[in-house]
N, C-alpha and C positions, 0 to 999 in steps of 0.2 A: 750456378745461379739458383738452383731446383733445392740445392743444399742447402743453401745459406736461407734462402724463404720460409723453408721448413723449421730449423733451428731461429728464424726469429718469432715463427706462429707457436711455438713450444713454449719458447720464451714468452712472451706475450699472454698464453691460457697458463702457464705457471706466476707468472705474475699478475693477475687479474684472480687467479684462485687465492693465493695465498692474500691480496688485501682484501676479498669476500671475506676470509676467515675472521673471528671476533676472538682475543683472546680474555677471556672473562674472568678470568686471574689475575690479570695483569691493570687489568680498570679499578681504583681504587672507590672504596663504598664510601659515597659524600653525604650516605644517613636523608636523601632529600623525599621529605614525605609532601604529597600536594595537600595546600588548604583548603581546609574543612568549611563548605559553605554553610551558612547561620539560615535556618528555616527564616522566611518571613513574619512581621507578626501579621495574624490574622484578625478578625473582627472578634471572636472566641477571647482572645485575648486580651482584648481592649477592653470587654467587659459590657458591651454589647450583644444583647441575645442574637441569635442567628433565625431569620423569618424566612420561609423558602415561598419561592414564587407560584402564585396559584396558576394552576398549568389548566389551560382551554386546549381542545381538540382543534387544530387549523382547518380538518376537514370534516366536517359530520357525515358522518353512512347516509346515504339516501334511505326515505322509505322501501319499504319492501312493496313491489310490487307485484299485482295481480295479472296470471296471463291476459290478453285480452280474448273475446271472446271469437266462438271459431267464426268463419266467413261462411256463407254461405253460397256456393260455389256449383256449378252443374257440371260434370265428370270431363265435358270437354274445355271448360274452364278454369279446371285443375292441372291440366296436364299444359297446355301451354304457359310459355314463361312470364313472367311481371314484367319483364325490360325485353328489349332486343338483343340480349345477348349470341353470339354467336357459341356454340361448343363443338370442339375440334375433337 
């Protein structure tokens, strides 16, 4: 039974190799070129000038700003924080 499994898995990977194989000598040349696609006509063409679009910025830069000026603050009102914040 062990023999006969094995000679049909031989058979089977010799038969699956040999139709993977392509024999390219044996395929006849049918000369097929594919078709050449035709560029579009464009507006150049037609004989119409070509006007390009006046381009605006979508976003304008802010002005530049100036820092603001310092606070004026007493040393133990420096050191504590703006918020509540907790720091671990």
């Amino acid at each position: 039974m062990r023999r006969s499994i094995f000679i049909l898995a031989a058979t089977a990977l010799a038969a699956s190799a040999l139709a993977g194989c392509e024999d390219r000598q044996s395929r006849p040349e049918d000369g097929y070129q594919p078709p050449v696609e035709q560029p579009a006509e464009t507006d150049e063409a037609a004989g119409e000038p070509v006007v390009a679009p006046e381009v605006t910025d979508p976003a304008p830069t802010p002005p530049e700003e100036t820092p603001p000026p310092p606070q004026e603050r007493t040393s133990e009102q420096s050191v504590q924080p703006e918020s509540e914040t907790l720091f671990y």
